[in-house]
C-alpha positions as CSV (number, residue, x, y, z in Angstrom):
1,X,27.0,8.3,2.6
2,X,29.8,7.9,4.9
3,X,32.2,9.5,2.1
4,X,29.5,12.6,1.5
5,X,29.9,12.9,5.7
6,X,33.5,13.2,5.5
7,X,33.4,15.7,2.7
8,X,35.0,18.8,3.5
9,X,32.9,21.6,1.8
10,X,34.7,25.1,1.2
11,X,32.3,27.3,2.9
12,X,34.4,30.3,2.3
13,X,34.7,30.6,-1.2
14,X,30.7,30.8,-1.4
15,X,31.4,34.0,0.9
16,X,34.1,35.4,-1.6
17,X,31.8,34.8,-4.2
18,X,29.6,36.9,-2.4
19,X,26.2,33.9,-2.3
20,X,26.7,34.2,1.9
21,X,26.8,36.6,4.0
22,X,30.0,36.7,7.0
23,X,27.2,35.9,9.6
24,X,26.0,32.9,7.7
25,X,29.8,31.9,6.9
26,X,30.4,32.1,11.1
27,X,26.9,29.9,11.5
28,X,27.9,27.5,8.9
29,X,31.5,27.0,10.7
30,X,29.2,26.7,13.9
31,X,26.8,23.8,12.8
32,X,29.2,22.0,9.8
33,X,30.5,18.5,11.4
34,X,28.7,19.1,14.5
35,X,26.8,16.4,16.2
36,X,23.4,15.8,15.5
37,X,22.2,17.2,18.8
38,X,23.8,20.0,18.7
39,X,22.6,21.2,15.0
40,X,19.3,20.0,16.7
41,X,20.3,22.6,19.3
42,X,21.5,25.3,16.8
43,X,18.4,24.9,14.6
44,X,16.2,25.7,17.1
45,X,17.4,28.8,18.7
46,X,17.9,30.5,15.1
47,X,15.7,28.3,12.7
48,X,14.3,30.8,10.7
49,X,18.1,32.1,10.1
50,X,19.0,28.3,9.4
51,X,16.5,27.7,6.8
52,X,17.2,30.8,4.7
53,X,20.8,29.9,5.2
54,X,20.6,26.7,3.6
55,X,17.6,28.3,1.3
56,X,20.5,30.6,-0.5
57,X,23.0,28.3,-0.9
58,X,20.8,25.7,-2.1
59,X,19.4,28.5,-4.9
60,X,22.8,29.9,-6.0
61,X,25.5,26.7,-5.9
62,X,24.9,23.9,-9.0
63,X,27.7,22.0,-7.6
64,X,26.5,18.5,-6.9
65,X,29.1,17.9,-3.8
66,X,27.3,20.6,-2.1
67,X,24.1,20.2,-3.1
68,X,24.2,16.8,-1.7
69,X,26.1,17.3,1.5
70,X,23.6,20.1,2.2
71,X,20.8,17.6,1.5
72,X,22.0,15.3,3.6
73,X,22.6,17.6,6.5
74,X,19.1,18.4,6.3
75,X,17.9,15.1,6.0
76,X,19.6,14.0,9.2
77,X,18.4,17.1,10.7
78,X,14.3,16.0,10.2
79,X,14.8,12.5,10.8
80,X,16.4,13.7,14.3
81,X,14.0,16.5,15.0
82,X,10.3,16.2,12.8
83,X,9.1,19.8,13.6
84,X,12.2,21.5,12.8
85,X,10.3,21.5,9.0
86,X,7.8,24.2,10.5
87,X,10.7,26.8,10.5
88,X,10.0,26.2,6.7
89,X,6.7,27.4,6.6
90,X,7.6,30.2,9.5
91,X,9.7,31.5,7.1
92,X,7.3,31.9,4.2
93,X,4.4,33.0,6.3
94,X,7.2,35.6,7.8
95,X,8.4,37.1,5.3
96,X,4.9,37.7,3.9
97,X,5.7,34.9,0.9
98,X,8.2,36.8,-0.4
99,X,10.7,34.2,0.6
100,X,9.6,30.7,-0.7
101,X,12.0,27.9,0.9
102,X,10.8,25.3,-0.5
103,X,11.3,26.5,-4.2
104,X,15.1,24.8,-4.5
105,X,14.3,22.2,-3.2
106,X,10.9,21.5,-5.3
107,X,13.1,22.7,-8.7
108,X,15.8,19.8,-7.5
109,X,13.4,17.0,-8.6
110,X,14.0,17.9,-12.1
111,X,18.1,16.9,-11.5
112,X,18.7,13.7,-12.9
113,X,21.5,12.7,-10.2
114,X,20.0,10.0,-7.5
115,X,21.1,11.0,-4.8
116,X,20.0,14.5,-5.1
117,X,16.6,13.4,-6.3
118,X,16.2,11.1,-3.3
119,X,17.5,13.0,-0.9
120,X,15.5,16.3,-1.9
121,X,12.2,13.8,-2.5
122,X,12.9,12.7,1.2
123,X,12.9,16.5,2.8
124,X,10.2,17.8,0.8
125,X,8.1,15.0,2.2
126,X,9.2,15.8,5.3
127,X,8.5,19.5,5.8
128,X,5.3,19.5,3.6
129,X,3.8,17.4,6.0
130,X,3.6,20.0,8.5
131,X,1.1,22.2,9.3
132,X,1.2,25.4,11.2
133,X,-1.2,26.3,13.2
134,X,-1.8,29.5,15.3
135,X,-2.8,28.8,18.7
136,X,-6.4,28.9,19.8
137,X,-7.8,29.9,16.3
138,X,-10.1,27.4,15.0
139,X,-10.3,28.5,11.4
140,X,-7.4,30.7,9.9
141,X,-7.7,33.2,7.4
142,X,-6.1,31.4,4.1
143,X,-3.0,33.7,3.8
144,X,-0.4,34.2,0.3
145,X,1.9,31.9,2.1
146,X,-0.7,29.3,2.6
147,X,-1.5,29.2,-1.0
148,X,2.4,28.9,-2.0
149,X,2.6,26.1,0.5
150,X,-0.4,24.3,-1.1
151,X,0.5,24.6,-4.8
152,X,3.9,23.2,-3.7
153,X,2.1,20.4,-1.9
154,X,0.1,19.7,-5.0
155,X,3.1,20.1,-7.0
156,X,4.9,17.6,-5.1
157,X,2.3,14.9,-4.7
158,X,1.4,15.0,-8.3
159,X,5.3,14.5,-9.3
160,X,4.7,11.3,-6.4
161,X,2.0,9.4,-8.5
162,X,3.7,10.8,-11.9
163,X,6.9,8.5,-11.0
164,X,4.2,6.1,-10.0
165,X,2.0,5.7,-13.0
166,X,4.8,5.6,-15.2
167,X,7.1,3.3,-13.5
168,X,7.8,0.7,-16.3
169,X,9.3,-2.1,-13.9
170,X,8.1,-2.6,-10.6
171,X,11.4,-4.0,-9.4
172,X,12.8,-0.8,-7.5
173,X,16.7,-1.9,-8.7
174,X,15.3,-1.3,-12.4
175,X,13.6,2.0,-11.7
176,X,14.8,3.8,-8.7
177,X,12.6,6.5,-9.9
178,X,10.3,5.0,-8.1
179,X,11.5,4.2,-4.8
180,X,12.2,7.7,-4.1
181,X,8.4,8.5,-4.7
182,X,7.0,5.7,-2.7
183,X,9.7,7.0,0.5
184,X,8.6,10.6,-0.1
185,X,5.6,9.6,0.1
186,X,5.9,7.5,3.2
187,X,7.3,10.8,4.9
188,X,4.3,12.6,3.6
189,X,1.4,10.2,4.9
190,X,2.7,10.5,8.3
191,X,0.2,13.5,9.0
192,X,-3.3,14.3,8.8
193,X,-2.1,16.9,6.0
194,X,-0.2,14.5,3.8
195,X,-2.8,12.0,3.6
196,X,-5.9,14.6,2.4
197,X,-2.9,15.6,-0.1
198,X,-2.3,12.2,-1.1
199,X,-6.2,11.7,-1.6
200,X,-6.4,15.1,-3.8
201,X,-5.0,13.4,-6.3
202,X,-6.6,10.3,-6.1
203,X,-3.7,8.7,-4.4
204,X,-5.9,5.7,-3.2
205,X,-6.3,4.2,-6.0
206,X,-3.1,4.3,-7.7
207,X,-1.5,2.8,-4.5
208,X,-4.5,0.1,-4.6
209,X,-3.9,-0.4,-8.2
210,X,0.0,-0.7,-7.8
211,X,-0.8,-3.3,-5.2
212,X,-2.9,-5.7,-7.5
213,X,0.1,-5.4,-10.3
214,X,2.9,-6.3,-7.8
215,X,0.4,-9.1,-5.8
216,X,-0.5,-10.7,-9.4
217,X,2.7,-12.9,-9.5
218,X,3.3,-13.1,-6.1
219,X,5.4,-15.9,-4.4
220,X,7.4,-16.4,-1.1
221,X,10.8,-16.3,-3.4
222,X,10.5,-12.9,-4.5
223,X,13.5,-10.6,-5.3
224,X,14.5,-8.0,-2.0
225,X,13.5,-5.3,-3.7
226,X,9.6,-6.4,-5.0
227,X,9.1,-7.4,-1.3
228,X,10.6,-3.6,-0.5
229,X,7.9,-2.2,-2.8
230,X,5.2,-4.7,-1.2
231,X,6.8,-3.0,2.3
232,X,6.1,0.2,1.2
233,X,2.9,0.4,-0.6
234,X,0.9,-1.7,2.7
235,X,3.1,1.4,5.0
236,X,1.3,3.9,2.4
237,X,-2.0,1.8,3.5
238,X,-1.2,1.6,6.8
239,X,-0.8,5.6,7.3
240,X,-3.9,6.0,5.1
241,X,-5.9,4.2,7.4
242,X,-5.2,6.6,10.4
243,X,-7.5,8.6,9.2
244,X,-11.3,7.4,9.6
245,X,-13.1,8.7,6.2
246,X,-10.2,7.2,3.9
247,X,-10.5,4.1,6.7
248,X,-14.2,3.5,5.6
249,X,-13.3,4.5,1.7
250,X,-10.6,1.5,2.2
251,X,-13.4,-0.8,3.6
252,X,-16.2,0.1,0.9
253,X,-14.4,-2.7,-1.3
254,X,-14.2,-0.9,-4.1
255,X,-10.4,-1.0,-4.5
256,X,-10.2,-4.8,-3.4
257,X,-7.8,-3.2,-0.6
258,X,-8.6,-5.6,2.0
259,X,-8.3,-9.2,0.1
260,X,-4.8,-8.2,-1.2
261,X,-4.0,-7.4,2.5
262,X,-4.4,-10.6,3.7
263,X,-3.1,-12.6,0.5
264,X,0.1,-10.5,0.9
265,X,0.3,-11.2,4.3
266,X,-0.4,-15.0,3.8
267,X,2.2,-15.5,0.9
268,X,5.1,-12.9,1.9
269,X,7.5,-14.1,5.4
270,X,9.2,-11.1,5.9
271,X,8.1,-9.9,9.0
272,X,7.9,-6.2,8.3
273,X,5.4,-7.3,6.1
274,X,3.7,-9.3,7.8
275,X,3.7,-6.8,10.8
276,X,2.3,-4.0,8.5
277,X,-0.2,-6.0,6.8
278,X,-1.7,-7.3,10.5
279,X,-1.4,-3.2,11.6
280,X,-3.5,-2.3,8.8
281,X,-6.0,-4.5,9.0
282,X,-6.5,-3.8,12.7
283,X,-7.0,-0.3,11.6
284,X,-9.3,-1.0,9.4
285,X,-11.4,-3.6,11.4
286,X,-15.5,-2.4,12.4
287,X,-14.9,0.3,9.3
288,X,-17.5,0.8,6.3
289,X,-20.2,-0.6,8.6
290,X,-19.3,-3.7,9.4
291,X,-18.0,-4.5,5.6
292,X,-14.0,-4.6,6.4
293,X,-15.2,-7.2,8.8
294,X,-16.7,-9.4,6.2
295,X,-14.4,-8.9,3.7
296,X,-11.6,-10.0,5.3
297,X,-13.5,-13.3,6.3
298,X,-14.5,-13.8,3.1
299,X,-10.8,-13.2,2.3
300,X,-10.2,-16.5,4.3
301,X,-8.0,-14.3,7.0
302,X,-9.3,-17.0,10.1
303,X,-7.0,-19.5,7.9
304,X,-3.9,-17.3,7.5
305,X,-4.4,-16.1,11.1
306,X,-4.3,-19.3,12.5
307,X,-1.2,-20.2,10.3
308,X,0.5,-16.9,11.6
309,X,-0.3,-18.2,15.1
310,X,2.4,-20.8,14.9
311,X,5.4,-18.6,13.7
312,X,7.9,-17.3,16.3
313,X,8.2,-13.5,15.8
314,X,11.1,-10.8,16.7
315,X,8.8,-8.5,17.3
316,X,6.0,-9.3,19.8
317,X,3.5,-7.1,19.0
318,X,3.1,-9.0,15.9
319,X,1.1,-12.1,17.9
320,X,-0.4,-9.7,19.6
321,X,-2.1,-8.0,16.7
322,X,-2.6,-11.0,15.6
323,X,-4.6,-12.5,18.4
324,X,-6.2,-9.1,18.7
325,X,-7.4,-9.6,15.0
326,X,-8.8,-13.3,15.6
327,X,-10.4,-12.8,18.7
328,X,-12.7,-9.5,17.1
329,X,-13.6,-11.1,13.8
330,X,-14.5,-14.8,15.7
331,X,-17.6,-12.9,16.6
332,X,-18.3,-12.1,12.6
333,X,-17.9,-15.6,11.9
334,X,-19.7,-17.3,14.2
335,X,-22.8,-15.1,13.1
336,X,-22.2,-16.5,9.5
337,X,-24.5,-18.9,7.8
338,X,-23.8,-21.9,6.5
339,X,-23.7,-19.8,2.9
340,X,-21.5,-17.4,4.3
341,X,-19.0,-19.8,5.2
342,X,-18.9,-21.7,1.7
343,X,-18.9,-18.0,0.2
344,X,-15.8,-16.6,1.4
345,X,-14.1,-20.1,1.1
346,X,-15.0,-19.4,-2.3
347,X,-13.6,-15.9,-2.7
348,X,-10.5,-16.5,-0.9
349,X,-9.5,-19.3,-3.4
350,X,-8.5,-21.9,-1.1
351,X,-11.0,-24.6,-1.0
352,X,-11.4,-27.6,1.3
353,X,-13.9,-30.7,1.2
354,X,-15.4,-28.8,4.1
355,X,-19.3,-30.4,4.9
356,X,-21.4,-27.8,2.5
357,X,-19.6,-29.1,-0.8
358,X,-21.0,-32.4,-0.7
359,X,-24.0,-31.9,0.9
360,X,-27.2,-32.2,-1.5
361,X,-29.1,-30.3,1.2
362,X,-26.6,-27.6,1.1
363,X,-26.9,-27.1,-2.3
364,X,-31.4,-27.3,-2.5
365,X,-31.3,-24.7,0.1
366,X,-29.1,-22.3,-1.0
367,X,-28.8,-22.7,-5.2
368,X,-30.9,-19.6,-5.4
369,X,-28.4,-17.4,-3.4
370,X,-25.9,-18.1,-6.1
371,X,-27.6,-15.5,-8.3
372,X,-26.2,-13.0,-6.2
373,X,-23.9,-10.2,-7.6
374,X,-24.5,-11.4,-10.8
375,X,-23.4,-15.2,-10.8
376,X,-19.9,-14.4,-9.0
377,X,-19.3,-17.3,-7.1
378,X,-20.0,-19.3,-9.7
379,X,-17.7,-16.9,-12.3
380,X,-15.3,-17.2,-9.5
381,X,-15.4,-21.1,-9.7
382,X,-14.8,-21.1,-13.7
383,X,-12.1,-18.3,-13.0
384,X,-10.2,-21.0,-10.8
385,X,-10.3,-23.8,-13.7
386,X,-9.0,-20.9,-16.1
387,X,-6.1,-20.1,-13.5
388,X,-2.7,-22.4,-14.1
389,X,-1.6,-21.8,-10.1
390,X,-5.0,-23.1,-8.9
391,X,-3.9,-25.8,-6.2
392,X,-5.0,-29.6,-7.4
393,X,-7.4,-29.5,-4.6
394,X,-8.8,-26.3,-5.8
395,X,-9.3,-27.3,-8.6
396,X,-10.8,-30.9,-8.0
397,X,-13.9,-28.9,-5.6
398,X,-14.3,-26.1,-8.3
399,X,-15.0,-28.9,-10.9
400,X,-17.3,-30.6,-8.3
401,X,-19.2,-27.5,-7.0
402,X,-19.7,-26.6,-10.8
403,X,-21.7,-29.6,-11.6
404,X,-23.4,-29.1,-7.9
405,X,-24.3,-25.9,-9.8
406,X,-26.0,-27.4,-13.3
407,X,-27.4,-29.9,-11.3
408,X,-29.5,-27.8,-8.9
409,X,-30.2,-24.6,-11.1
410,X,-32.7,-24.4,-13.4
411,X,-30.2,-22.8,-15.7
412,X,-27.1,-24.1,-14.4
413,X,-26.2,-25.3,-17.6
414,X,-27.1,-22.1,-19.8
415,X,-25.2,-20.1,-17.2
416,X,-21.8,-22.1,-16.5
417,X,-21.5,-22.5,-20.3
418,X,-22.4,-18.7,-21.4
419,X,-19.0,-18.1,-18.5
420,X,-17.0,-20.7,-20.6
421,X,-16.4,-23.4,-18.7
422,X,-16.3,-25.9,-21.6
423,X,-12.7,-25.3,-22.4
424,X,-11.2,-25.4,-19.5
425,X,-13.1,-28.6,-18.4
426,X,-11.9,-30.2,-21.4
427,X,-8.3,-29.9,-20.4
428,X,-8.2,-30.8,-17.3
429,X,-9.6,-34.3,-18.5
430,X,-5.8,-34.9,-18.9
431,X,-4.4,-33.4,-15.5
432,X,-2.6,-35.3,-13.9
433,X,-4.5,-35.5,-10.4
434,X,-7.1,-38.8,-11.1
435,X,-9.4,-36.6,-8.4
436,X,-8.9,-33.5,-11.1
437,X,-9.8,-36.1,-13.4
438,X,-12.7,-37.4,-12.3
439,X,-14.7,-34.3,-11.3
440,X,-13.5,-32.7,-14.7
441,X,-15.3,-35.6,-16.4
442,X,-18.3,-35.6,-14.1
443,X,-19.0,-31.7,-14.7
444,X,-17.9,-31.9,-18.3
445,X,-20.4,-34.6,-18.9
446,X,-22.9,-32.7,-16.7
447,X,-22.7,-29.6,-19.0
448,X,-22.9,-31.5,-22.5
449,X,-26.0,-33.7,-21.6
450,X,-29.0,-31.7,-21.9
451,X,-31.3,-34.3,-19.2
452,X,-27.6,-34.7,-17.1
453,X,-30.4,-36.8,-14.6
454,X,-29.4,-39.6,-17.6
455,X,-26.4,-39.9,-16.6
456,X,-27.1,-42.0,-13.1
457,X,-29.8,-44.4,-14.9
């Protein structure tokens, strides 16, 4: 970048060659090399002149050294001044859409060189954002240049979740592809506008389902640039939940958003994050009635919250959002039964000899509540005997509650085996925890004897 800055671009032979006029040769000498304040300053006494300036060259030169240094300048430009893009649109709605800036930009993404893909990714992102609005009209009459402006913003975001849902690696050093649509569409989510575009084209779910692919195998030890990707798709959250209807879509649970939130933000240390997952869930927190609330309980977030508690952060708005985010769900917890405790120990995967596992009562009480959602704390508990990274301790309870299970249902047996339990029991007859061991036995034996009652005589 610092090379591309230095460049020395011959303005003049574009000039000879007849792609600029003189006046846009003096205003190129005027702005070229120039601090950034003063192109800030330039660009918005004559933007509209700027834009079409940088509109012609970018149509008419093929030269890659120029292509990117004109990128670059424009990049630099946005990132200084954000509403410096709305000279885009000016200019279309102008010029009665018979100028279309953003068309060289939007025909770059087919150029296979990354820089210019990246960079022209970046300020398309940037400029489609924006929005212009007259003032004091509530409801504009839909103009030519408003359509231009939203087939390019469809356009773009579909080209977004294209480099997405084809993305063959998720490690963004093996397909850069893909970092340059996750940052475009970082730029994009920033406004009200980007994020209904992002949702056009179902945008939610891919990022949700991305989310679940890179959280599958996640560790602590990952590479620098998995943990970018993490960074980028909970940012891509985080803007998303600015806005209050994708907010409650985001609590409804459908896309398991919430769970993966908090097991990203218990498993990954880097503190950007840590600091985006915390912002997110904040956002998200009293949403979809109440449901974000519960899910992130049931996501075991009072545990991770606690164990965030005693880090030392940079930034220290971090342990504020954190203490923001216990204080408001202590109130959801403390109006949780006894079942409601044990059930989000459950779902969140970490379990403990808390009280409720061995206590008979417990499990007379509240067997029948087990039905709920089809048998899925007790699918859950089979799932974690299937799983290899299921702690020891895990593991150990699992086998336990399981038998709790057979023992107390009428048709715990029928149901844990119909889930197959069997196999999994038998191996860990072997592991090499004695307490595995022993509770693998127990259940195992549980499960093959039809009167299990037998067993204790």
């Amino acid at each position: 970048m610092a090379a591309l800055a230095s460049t020395q671009i011959g303005w003049n032979s574009y000039e000879a060659a007849g792609i600029i006029s003189r006046e846009q040769l003096e205003m190129l000498f005027c702005y070229d090399k120039q601090p950034i304040a003063t192109q800030v300053a330039l660009f918005m006494q004559r933007g509209e002149a700027y834009v079409e300036l940088f509109v012609v060259i970018l149509q008419n030169v093929n030269k890659e050294e120029t292509v990117q240094y004109v990128l670059a300048l424009l990049d630099d430009l946005l990132v200084a001044k954000p509403e410096v893009g709305l000279y885009w649109h000016e200019l279309l709605r102008n010029s009665g859409a018979e100028v279309d800036p953003f068309a060289p930009i939007m025909r770059l993404l087919g150029r296979t060189n990354p820089f210019i893909l990246e960079k022209a990714a970046l300020v398309l992102g940037r400029i489609l954002s924006l929005k212009v609005h007259t003032p004091g009209v509530e409801v504009e009459e839909v103009t030519e240049a408003d359509e231009v402006t939203q087939r390019h913003l469809l356009t773009f975001t579909e080209w977004i979740f294209h480099q997405l849902n084809s993305a063959h690696s998720l490690e963004l050093s093996h397909c850069p592809k893909l970092h340059f649509a996750l940052s475009a569409m970082m730029t994009l989510l920033v406004s009200d506008h980007g994020r209904h575009a992002v949702m056009d084209v179902d945008g939610l779910s891919v990022i949700a389902q991305m989310l679940t692919r890179a959280t599958a195998t996640m560790h602590d030890a990952m590479s620098p640039s998995t943990v970018q990707l993490l960074y980028q798709l909970v940012f891509c959250l985080w803007c998303l939940s600015f806005n209050k209807g994708i907010a409650n879509q985001m609590a409804t649970g459908q896309h398991k958003v919430i769970p993966q939130l908090v097991h990203v933000a218990h498993t990954i240390s880097k503190e950007k994050v840590s600091r985006v997952c915390l912002m997110t869930l904040k956002n998200l927190l009293g949403h979809g009635l109440g449901h974000a609330n519960d899910q992130m309980v049931q996501a075991g977030i009072m545990k991770v919250l606690g164990s965030l508690q005693g880090r030392k952060w940079a930034d220290e708005d971090i342990a504020t959002d954190i203490d923001q985010l216990h204080a408001s769900l202590e109130i959801d917890v403390a109006s949780l039964s006894t079942f409601d405790v044990y059930k989000a120990e459950v779902l969140s995967g970490a379990l403990e000899w808390s009280p409720s596992h061995k206590s008979a009562q417990f499990w007379k009480d509240n067997i029948n509540k087990f039905s709920e959602g089809g048998y899925t704390l007790v699918s859950t508990l089979v799932g974690m005997l299937k799983s290899e990274s299921t702690p020891a301790t895990s593991l150990a309870i699992a086998c336990h509650d399981l038998g709790c299970f057979i023992q107390y249902h009428a048709d715990g047996r029928k149901i844990v085996s119909s889930m197959g339990a069997k196999t999994p029991l038998m191996g860990l007859l072997t592991h090499a925890d004695p307490q595995v061991q022993k509770h693998a036995l127990s259940t195992t034996q549980k499960l093959m004897v039809m009167n299990w009652e037998m067993l204790s005589k």
